[in-house]
MIROSE-675596 format. One record per residue (C-alpha): x negated, y negated, z. Coordinates in steps of 0.5 Angstrom, whole numbers, padded with zeros to 4 digits, always signed. Each point is the difference from the previous one (the first is absolute). Layout:
! residues N
XYZ;...
This chain:
! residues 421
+0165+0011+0072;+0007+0001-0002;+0001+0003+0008;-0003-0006+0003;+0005-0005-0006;+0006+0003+0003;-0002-0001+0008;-0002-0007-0002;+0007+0000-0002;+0004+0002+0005;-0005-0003+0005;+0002-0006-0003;+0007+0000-0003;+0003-0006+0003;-0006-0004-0003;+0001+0002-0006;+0007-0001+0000;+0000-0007+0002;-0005+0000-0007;+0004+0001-0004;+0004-0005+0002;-0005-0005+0000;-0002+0003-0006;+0006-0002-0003;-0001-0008+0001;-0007+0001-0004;+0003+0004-0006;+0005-0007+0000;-0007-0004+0001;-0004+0004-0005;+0006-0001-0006;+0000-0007+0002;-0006-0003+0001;-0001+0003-0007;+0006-0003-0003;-0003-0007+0004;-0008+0002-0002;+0001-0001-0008;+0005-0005+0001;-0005-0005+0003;-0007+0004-0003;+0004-0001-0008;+0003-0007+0002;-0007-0004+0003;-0007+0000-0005;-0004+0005+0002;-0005-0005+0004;+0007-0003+0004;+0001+0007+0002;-0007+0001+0002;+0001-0007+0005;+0007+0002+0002;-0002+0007+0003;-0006-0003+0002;+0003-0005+0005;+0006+0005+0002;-0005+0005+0002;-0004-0006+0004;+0007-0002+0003;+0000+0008+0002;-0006-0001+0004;+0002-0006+0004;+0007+0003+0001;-0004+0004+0005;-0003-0006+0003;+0008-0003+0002;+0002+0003+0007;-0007+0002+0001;+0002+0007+0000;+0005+0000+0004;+0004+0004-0004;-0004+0006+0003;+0004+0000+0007;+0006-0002-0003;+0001+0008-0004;-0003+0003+0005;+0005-0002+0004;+0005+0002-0006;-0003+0006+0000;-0001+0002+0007;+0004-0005+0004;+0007-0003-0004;+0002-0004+0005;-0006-0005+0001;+0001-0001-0007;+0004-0007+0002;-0006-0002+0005;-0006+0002-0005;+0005-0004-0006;-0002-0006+0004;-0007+0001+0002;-0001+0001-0008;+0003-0007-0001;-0003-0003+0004;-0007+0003-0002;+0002-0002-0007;+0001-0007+0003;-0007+0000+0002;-0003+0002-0006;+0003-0004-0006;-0006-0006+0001;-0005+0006-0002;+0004+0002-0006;-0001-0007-0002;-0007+0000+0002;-0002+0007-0004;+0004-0001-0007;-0003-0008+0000;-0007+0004+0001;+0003+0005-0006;+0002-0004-0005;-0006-0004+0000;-0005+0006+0000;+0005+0003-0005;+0006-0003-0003;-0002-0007-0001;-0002+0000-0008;+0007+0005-0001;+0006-0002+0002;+0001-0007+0005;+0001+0000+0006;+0008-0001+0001;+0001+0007-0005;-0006+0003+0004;+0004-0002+0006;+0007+0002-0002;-0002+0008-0001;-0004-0001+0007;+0006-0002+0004;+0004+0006-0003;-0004+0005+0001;-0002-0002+0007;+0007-0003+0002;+0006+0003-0003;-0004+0007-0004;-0002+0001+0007;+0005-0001+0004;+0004+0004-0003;-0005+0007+0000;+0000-0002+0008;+0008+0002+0000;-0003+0007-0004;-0005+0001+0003;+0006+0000+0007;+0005+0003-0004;-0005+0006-0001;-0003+0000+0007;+0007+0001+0003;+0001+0007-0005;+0005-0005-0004;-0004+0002-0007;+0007-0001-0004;+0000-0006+0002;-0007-0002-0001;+0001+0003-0007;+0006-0004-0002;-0005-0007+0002;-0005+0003-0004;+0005+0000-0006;+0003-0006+0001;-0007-0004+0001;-0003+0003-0007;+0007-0001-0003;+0000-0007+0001;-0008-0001-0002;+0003+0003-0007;+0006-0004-0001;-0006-0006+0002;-0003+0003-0006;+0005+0002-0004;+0003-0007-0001;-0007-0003-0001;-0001+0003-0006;+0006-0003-0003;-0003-0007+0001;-0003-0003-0007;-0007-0003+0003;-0002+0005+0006;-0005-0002+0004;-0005+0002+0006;+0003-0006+0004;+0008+0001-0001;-0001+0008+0001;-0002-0002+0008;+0006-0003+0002;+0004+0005-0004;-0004+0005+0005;+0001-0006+0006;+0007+0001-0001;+0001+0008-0001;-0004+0001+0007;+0003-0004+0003;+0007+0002-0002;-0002+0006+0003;-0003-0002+0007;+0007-0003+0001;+0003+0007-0002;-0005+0004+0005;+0001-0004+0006;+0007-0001-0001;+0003+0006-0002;-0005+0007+0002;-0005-0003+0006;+0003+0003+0006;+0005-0003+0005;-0005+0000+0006;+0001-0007+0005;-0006-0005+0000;-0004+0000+0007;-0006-0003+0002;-0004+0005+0004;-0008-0003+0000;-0002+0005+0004;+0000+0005-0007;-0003-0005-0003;-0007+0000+0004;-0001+0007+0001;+0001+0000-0009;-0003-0005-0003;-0007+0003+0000;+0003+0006-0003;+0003-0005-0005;-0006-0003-0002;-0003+0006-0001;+0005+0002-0005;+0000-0006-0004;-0007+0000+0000;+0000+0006-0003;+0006-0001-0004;-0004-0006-0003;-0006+0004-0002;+0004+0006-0003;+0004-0005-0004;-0007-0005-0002;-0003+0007-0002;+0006+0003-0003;+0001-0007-0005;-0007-0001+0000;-0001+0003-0006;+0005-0005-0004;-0002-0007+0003;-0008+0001-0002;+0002+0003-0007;+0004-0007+0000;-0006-0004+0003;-0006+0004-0004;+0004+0002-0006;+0005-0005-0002;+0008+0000-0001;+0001+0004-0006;-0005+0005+0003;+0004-0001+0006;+0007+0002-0003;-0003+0005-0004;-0003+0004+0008;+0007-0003+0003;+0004+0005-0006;-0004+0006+0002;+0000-0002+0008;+0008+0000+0000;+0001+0006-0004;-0005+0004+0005;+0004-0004+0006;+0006+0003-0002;-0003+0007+0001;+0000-0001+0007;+0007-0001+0001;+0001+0007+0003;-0007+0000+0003;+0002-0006+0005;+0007+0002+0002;-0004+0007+0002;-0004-0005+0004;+0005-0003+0003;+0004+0007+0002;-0007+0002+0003;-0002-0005+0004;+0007+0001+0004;-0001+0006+0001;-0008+0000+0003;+0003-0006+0005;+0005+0005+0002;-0005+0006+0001;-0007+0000-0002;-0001+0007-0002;+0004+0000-0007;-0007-0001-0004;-0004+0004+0005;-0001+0005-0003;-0006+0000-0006;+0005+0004-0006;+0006-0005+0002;-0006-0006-0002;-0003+0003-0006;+0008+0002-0003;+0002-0007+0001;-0006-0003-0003;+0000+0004-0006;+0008-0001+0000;-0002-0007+0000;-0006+0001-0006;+0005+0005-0004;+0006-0006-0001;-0004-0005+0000;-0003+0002-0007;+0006+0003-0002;+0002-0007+0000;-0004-0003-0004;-0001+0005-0005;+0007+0000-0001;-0002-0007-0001;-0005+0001-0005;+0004+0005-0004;+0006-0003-0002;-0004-0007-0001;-0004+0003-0005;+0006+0005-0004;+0004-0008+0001;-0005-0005+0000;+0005-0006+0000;+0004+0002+0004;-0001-0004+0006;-0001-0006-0004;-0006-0003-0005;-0005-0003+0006;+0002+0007+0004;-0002+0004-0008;-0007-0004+0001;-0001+0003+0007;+0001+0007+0000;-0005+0003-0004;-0004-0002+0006;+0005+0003+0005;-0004+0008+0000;-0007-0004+0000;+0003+0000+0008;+0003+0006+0001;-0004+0003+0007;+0002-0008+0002;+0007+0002+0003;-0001+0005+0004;-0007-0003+0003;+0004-0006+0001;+0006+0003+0003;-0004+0005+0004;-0004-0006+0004;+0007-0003+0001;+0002+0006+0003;-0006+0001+0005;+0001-0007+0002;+0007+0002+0002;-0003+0005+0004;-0004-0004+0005;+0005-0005+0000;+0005+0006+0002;-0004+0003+0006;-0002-0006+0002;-0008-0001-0002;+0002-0008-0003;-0007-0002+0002;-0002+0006-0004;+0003-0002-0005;-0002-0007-0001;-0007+0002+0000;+0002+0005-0005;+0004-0005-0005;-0006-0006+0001;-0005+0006-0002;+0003+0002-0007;+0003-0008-0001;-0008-0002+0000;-0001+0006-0004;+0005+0000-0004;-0002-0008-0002;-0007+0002-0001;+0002+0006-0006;+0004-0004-0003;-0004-0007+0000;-0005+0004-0003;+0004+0004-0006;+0004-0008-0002;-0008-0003+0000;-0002+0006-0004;+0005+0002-0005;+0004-0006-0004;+0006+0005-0002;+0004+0003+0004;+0000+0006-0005;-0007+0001+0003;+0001-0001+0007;+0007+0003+0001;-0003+0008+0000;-0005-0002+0005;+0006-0002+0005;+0000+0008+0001;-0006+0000+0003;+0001-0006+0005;+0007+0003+0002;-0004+0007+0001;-0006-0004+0004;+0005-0004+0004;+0005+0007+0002;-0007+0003+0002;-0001-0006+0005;+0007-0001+0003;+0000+0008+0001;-0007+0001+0003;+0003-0006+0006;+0007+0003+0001;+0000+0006+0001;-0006+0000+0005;+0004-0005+0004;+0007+0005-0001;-0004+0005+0003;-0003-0004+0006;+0008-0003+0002;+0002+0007+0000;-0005+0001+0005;+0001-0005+0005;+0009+0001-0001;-0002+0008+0002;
C-alpha cells in the first residue's frame, strides 16, 4: 500500500500542489467561518438560528436555479479553453437573465410550504436574494478563478467573502436588541459587498462577445447540470427544512448547530473534489485504477471523522467554548460521528459523474437518494420527538443513502469507461 501511495503521488504531483494552494483558502474559510458560526449561532435564540439557516440553506438550493446551470460551460471553459471565457460570461448572464422569473416563482412556493409561520416575507426575501444573487455570483468568479489554475486567487475570494460575513456577524452582536430580521440585512449587505469585490477585482479580464452558437450546442448540457445541481443541494439541505417544517424552530436550530459543525469537516473534502474534477475533464484515466478509488474514499472517510471528532473532544473538555446555544448542541455531535463521512463520500461520488460526463446518472442518482433521504427521516422526526432519540439514527440513514449512491455510480463509471475506450 505504501508503493501504490507513492506512485499516486508522483502521477499526480501537479494536482496536489495546486491543493494546497486551494487548500489554503479553505483553512482561511474554516478559521472564519467558525468565528462567523458562534457569532450569528450565540447572538440569535436558538428557534431564530433554526429559521436563518433554514432559509439561507433553501436559498442555496435556488441558487442553482439562477443561470440554469449555465455555470457548467462556463468552467469548463476556464478549465480547458480560457479564451472562451468572455463568450461563455455572456451566455451565463443572459441565462441568469432567463431565469430570475423562476427563482421567484420557487421561493414564493417555498415560503408558503415552509417559511410563512417563521419569518415574514420581506426577511425571508432578503436572505434569498443574497444567496442567489450577490453570495452566488461571487463563487462563480471562484469557481473561474480555479478552473484557469489561479487557485491563489480564488483562495484569497474565499477569505475575503468569509471575512465579510464575519465583520457582518461580529458587529450584529454589538446591537442591544438583535433580531432574525435585522441580521438579514446585515448579511444583504456583507454579500453584497463581496459580489462587488469578486467581479471588480479577481473576475478575469476577458472582452464580452455574443456567440449564440455555443449557447445552443450548451444548454442541454446546462440544464442537466442544474437539475442535478438542484437535486444534490435539496437532498443535501433536505435534512434542515423537514426538521424545521416537522420538528419546529428550536429543534430546527439545535439540528442546524450539529449540521454546521459537520459542514465544516467538508471543507477539505470539497477543494479535494474541486482539484479532482479538473484533473478527470483532462484525462479520464486518474481514477481508473480500482486502488486509486478505494485510497481516495477511505482518504476521504478518514478526515472527515477526524474532523468531527475533533469537534467532539474539544466541545466535550471546553463545553462552552463556542458559545452557550452552541454548549446545549454538542453533546449530540458524537451521536453522528459516521454522518460526515457518509455524507462527504456521496458528495464525492456526485462529483465523479459530474467529472466524466455521466450528468444524467447523476441526476437519477441524486432524485433517488432525495426521496430516499426525505422518507427516512420523515419517519425518524414522526417517530421520535427529541432530537437525542433520533440523531444516533442518522448513521444508519446516511450509511443506507452511501450504499445506494455507490451501487448506481460506480456501474455507471464502469460502462463510460467503456464507450471512452
Amino acid at each position: 500500500m505504501p508503493q501504490n501511495w507513492l506512485e499516486f503521488v508522483k502521477r499526480n504531483i501537479g494536482i496536489l500542489r495546486g491543493y494546497i494552494w486551494a487548500l489554503s483558502g479553505s483553512a482561511g474559510r474554516l478559521v472564519i467561518s467558525l468565528a462567523y458560526f458562534i457569532a450569528i449561532a450565540n447572538t440569535l435564540s436558538i428557534a431564530e438560528f433554526g429559521i436563518f439557516a433554514t432559509t439561507s440553506a433553501m436559498g442555496v438550493v435556488l441558487s442553482r436555479i439562477a443561470a440554469l446551470g449555465f455555470s457548467s460551460p462556463l468552467y469548463r471553459a476556464a478549465t480547458v479553453k480560457p479564451r472562451l471565457i468572455g463568450a461563455y460570461s455572456v451566455g451565463y448572464i443572459l441565462a441568469l437573465v432567463i431565469s430570475v422569473p423562476l427563482v421567484v416563482v420557487a421561493a414564493t412556493i417555498a415560503y408558503f410550504l415552509v417559511f410563512s409561520a417563521d419569518i415574514t416575507p420581506v426577511t425571508f426575501g432578503v436572505i434569498i436574494v443574497s444567496e442567489t444573487l450577490f453570495w452566488r455570483s461571487a463563487e462563480i468568479v471562484m469557481i473561474v478563478c480555479n478552473g484557469m489554475g489561479r487557485f491563489g486567487r480564488a483562495a484569497m475570494l474565499v477569505v475575503i467573502g468569509f471575512a465579510a460575513r464575519a465583520s457582518a456577524a461580529l458587529l450584529f452582536t454589538l446591537l442591544d436588541n438583535p433580531s432574525l430580521a435585522i441580521w438579514a440585512w446585515y448579511y444583504f449587505a456583507a454579500n453584497a459587498i463581496v459580489m462587488v469585490v469578486a467581479l471588480g477585482v479577481f473576475y478575469p479580464r476577458y472582452s464580452l462577445r455574443w456567440s449564440p452558437a455555443l449557447y445552443m450546442r450548451r444548454w442541454r448540457d446546462s440544464i442537466s447540470v442544474a437539475g442535478a445541481e438542484i437535486l444534490f443541494y435539496l437532498q443535501s439541505e433536505l435534512d434542515k427544512l423537514l426538521v424545521l417544517s416537522i420538528g419546529g424552530p428550536v429543534t430546527a436550530g439545535l439540528y442546524a448547530i450539529i449540521m454546521r459543525l459537520v459542514d465544516l469537516t467538508a471543507l477539505p473534502v470539497r477543494t479535494f473534489n474541486m482539484m479532482l474534477v479538473q484533473a478527470i475533464m483532462r484525462s479520464r484515466d486518474t481514477v481508473a485504477s480500482l486502488n486509486t478509488r478505494i485510497m481516495i474514499e477511505a482518504g476521504v472517510a478518514l478526515t472527515s471523522t477526524a474532523a468531527l471528532l475533533f469537534f467532539a473532544v474539544f466541545l466535550t473538555i471546553y463545553p462552552e467554548a463556542l458559545g452557550k446555544n452552541v454548549a446545549e448542541a454538542a453533546p449530540l455531535l458524537i451521536l453522528v460521528v459516521a454522518v460526515p463521512a457518509l455524507r462527504n463520500l456521496i458528495e464525492y461520488q456526485s462529483e465523479l459523474l459530474y467529472a466524466t460526463g455521466c450528468t444524467f446518472i447523476r441526476t437519477i442518482n441524486l432524485t433517488l437518494i432525495g426521496l430516499a433521504k426525505a422518507a427516512m427521516l420523515s419517519a425518524l422526526l414522526v417517530t421520535y420527538s427529541h432530537v437525542s432519540d433520533w440523531a444516533p439514527l442518522l448513521n444508519g440513514v446516511f450509511l443506507l443513502l452511501y450504499l445506494l449512491s455507490a451501487a448506481l455510480t460506480y456501474p455507471a463509471l464502469r460502462k463510460s469507461a467503456e464507450r471512452v475506450i
